[in-house]
N, C-alpha and C positions, 0 to 999 in steps of 0.2 A: 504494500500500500504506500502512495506516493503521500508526504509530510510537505503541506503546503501551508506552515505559520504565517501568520498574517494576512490571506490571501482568503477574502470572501469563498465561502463555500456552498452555502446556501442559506436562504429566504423563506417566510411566510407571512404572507397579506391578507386580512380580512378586508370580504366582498361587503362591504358597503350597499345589502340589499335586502334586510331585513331577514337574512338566515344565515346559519354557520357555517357557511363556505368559505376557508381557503385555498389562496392560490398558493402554489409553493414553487421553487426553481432552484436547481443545481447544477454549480459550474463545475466542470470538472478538467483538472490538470495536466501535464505533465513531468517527466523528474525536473524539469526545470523552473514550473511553476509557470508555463504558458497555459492559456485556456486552450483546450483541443473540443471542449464538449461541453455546450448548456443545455438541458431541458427544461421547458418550462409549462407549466397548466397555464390554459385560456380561458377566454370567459365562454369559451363556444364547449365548452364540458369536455375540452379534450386535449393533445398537448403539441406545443410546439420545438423541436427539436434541431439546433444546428450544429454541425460535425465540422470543426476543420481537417485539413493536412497543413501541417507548417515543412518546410525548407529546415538543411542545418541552420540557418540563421536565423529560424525563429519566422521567417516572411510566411503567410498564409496563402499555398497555394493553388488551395482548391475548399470548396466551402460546400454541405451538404444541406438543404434545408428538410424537412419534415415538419408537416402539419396536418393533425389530426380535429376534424369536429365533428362533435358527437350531438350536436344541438336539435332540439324538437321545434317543428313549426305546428302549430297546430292550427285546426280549424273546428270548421260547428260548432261553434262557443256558442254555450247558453252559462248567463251570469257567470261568467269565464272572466276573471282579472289577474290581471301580473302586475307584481312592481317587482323590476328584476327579476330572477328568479322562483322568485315566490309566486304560488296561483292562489285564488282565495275567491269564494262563494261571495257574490255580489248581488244577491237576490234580496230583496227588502224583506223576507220571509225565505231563508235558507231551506231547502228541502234535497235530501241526497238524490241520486241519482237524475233530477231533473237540474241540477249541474252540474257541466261537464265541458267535454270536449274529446275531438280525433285527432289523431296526429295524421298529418299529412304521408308519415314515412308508413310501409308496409312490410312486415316481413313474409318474403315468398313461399310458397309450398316447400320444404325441406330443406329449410336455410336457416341454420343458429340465428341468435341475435337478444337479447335483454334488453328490459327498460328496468334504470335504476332510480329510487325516490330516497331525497334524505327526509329525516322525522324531524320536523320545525316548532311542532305544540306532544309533548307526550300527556296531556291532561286532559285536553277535548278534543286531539285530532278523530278525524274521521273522514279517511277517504278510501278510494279502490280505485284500483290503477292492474293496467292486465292487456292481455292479446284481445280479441274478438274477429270473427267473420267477417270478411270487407261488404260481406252481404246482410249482416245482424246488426240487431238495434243492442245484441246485450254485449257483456265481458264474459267473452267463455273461458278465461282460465285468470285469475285474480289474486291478489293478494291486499288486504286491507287492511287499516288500524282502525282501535278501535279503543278509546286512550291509551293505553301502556302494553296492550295486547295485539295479536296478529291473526289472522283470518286468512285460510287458504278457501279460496270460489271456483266451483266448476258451474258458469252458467249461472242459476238460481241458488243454488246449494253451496253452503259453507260449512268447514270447518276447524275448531281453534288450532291453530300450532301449540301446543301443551308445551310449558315448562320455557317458553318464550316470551321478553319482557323487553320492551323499548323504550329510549329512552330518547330526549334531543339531539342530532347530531352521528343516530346510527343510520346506517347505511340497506336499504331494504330492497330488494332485487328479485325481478322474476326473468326468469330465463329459460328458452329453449334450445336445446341441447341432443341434435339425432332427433327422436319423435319424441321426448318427454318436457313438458312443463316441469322446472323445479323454481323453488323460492329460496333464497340466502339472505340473511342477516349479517351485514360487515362481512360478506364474504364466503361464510359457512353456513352450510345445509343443516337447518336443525332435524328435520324430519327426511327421509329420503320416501314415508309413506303418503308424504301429500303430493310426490309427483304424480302426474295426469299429462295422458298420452293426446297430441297432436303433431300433424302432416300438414296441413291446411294453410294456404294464407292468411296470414294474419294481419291485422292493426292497433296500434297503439292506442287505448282509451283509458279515458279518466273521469269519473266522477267524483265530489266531494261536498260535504257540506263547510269543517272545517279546512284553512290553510294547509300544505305543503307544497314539496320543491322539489319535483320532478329534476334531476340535476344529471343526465347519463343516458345515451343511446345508440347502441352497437346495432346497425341491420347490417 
């Protein structure tokens, strides 16, 4: 491991947007203490990465960029609001599922891909967020909060992930993987029995009555 005293290494910034999103970015060295490598998080939920080649002398030359975004457009917003990252039920009389929204992005018939949600209220959140039919009005495969607690959905039907508790700032994940639905908290599968089998096109939806922050989107 390269010993670069003195020499900024890494950063983290809070997002200024009413949730606990940081941005973070790491430079990384050489035995001489030149920058060869930044990566950095965007605000587009995904990261920007440049690579040099330096010369004996230290001269840069040749430069790689990489840029990844993972960002949701959405549409059919009913009482649908953002400030920054944050979405939040704008109905003068809040009712779940009659707010919501689609994301524009689709995932194909037999193609991986996750939508990830960070937890912004663990006291009164209450949302569901999940795949559905590009040809359905419902969420056929879901994962919800429900204060402090989590809800795996097939369609109409739920049930609780046992022994699972959230809290602000954890990280909640539905993802398909080969033909199965699985859900992850910060990463790990608490349950491997609440996967549920799908092939099918899918699309990203959301309904909510309280706030969260949809922040992640692999298709």
């Amino acid at each position: 491991m390269v010993q670069v005293p003195g020499l900024l290494t890494g950063t983290k910034a809070k997002v200024l947007d009413g949730g606990p999103m940081y941005l973070t970015a790491v430079t990384y060295y050489d035995a001489k203490g030149r920058v060869i490598q930044t990566v950095e998080d965007n605000y587009k939920l995904g990261t920007d990465r440049v690579t040099n080649i330096l010369d004996f002398t230290g001269k840069v030359i040749r430069t790689k960029t990489k840029h990844i975004d993972r960002d949701i457009t959405w549409k059919d917003k009913k009482y649908f609001s953002e400030v920054g990252r944050l979405i939040y039920n704008s109905s003068p009389t809040p009712t779940f599922r009659y707010s919501g929204a689609n994301a524009t992005e689709v995932l194909p018939s037999g193609q991986d891909g996750w939508i990830e949600v960070m937890v912004c209220d663990d006291k009164r959140g209450n949302w569901r967020i999940g795949f559905g039919a590009s040809n359905s009005d419902d969420i056929d495969y879901a994962v919800s909060q429900n204060s402090s607690s989590l809800l795996a959905w097939t369609g109409s039907t739920s049930a609780p992930i046992s022994g699972v508790t959230i809290k602000n700032g954890d990280f909640i994940k539905i993802r398909r993987i080969g033909n199965a639905i699985r859900i992850y908290k910060n990463n790990v599968e608490p349950h491997p029995r609440h996967r549920r089998k799908s092939i099918m096109s899918i699309q990203v939806r959301c309904w909510f009555v309280c706030s969260c922050m949809p922040i992640a989107l692999l298709l």
